[in-house]
N, C-alpha and C positions, 0 to 999 in steps of 0.2 A: 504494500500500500504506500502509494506516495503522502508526503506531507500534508499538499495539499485533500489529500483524500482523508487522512488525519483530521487537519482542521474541520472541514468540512461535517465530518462524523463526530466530534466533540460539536460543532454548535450546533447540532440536531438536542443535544440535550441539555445545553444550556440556554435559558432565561435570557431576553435580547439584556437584559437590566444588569447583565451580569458581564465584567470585563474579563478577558479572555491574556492573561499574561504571558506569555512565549517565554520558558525559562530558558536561556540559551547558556550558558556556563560549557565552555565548552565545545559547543557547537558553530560550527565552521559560518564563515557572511556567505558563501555560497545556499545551505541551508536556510539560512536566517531569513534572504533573497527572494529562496521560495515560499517562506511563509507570509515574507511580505504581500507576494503576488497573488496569496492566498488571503489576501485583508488584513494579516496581525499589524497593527499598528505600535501594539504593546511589546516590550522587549525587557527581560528580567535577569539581570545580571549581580554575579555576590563579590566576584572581583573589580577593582574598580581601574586596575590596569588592562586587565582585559577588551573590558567594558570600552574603556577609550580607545585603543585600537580598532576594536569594531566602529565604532561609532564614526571614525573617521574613512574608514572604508565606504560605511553607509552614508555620510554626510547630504548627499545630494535628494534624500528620499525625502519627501513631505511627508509632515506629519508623523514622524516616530514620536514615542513617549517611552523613555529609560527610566526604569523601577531598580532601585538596589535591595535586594532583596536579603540579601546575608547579613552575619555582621556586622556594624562599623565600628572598626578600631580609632578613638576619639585623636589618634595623630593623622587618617587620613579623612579627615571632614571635612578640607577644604578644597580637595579633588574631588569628594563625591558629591559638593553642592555645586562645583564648574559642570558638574556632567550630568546627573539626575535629576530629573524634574519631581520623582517622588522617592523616600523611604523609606520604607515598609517596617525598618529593623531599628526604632529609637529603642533602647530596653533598660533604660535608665534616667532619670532624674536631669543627672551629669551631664549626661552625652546629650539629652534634649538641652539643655541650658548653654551647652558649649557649640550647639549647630544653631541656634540662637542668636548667642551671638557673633560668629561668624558670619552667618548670614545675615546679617545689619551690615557688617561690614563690605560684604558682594552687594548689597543690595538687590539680596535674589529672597523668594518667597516658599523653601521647599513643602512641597507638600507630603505630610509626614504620617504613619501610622505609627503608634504606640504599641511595643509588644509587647503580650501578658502571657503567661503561665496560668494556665486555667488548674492544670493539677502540677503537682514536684516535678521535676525533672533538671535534674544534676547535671545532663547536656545539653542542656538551652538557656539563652539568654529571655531577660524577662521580668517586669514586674509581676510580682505574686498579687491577688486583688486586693488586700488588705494595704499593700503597699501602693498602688496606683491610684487608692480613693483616697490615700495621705497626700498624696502628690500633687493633687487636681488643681490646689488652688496656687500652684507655686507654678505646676505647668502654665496655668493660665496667664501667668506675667511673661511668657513665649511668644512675646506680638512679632515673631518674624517667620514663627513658624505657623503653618496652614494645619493644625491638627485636624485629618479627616476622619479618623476611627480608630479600628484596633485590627493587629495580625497575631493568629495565632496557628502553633502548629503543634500538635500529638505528640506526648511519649510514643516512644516505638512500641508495638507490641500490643497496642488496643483494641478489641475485636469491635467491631461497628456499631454496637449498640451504645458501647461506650465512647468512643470517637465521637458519634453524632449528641450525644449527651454534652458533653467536650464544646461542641461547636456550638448549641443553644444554650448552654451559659455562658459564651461568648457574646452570644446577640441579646440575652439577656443584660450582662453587665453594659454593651452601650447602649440599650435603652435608658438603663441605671441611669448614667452619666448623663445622656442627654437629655436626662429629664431633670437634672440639676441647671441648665438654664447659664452654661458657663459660655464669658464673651470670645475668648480665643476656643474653644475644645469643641468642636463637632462632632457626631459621630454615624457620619451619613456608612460610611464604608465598614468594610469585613474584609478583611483579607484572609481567606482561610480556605484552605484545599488543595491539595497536590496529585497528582496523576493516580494517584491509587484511593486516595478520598474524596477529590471533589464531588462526585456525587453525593454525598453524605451532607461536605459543607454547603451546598446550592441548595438543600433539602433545610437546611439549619440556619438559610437567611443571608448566605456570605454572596458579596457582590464581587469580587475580584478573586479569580481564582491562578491559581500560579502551576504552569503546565510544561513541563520537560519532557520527561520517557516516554510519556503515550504522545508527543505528538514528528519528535524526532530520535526514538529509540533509546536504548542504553549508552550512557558514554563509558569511555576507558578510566578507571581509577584515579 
C-alpha cells in the first residue's frame, strides 16, 4: 500500500474536526513529499536538527505547519521556536516560563500544549494533575505563549479499556481547566493518539492525533 493509500484509509476514520499529524522522525522528504501530495499539511518532528534540514528541503511548499513533538531540552528552545509553529511537549512549569520568555524576545507566539501524566510513568515527561492545577495560575502570567490544551501519551503496556479511560480523563481534566475561565490557558485541543491508539483517543475526544508507523511503516532503531 502506498502512503498515499495510507492516508487516505486513516481519514476514512477520522472526524474532518480532527488534525491528522505526519510523525516523520526519520522518515526521508522524499516520503514526506508524498504525503504532502497526499494533503498532510501537518509535519511532527522530536529532533529539532532534523527537523531543520527537512524543513529547508521542503521550504518552497505552502502551507506546512511543524509540530515538535518530543522532548524539549530547555538549552534548545531557541531553535525550536525559529522552526515550530506548535509544541506539543511543555512538561514543566520551567520550561513553559523559559519558552516565554524567549519568545518575547523572537517576538514569535508558539502555540503550545501542556503535557500531563494522566497515571505514573517513570518514562515520561509530564505534569502529574495535582501538579498542573498548582500551576494554572503562574502558567497564566505566559502572555507569549498561545496555550491551546493538553498532550498526552500511555504507559506502555495498557490494554484498551484502560488507555481509553486514560484519554477521557484527559478530556475531562481540560474541561476542568476551561471551565476555570483562565485569560492566557485554552483548552480547545487534545493531542493524544499514536498509530496503535488513535482510534481509542478520537473515541475519547482528542482533536490532533500524531501518526508515524501506520502511515509510513517501521523505521530503523
Amino acid at each position: 500500500m502506498t502512503i498515499a493509500q495510507r492516508i487516505a484509509q486513516i481519514r476514512t476514520h477520522l472526524p474532518e474536526s480532527v488534525r491528522l499529524i505526519a510523525v516523520t522522525k526519520q522518515v526521508s522528504v522524499d516520503a514526506m513529499m508524498q504525503a504532502y501530495q497526499a494533503g498532510i499539511r501537518d509535519f511532527g518532528e522530536s529532533r529539532i536538527q532534523e527537523a531543520q534540514a527537512k524543513s529547508e528541503q521542503l521550504g518552497d511548499l505552502p502551507g506546512l505547519t511543524w509540530h515538535l513533538i518530543g522532548h524539549l531540552q530547555s538549552n534548545k528552545v531557541k531553535p525550536a521556536l525559529d522552526h515550530f509553529h506548535w509544541l506539543h511537549s511543555i512538561d514543566s512549569l520551567k520550561l513553559a516560563q523559559r519558552v516565554d520568555r524567549l519568545a518575547e524576545g523572537l517576538e514569535v507566539k508558539p502555540k503550545v500544549c501542556l503535557q500531563v501524566k494522566i497515571l505514573p510513568d517513570a518514562n515520561k515527561s509530564g505534569w502529574q494533575i495535582p501538579e498542573l492545577i498548582e500551576d494554572l495560575a503562574t502558567l497564566n502570567q505566559c502572555k507569549n505563549l498561545e496555550i491551546k490544551g493538553l498532550m498526552t501519551i500511555p504507559p506502555l503496556g495498557l490494554d484498551e479499556a484502560k488507555t481509553l479511560a486514560l484519554f477521557e480523563r484527559a478530556r475531562q481534566l481540560a474541561q476542568e481547566i476551561q471551565a476555570q475561565n483562565w485569560t492566557q490557558i485554552s483548552m480547545q485541543e487534545l493531542s493524544m493518539g499514536m498509530s496503535g491508539d488513535y482510534h481509542l483517543a478520537v473515541q475519547a475526544g482528542s482533536t490532533m492525533v500524531r501518526l508515524g508507523t501506520i502511515l509510513f511503516g517501521e523505521r530503523s532503531p
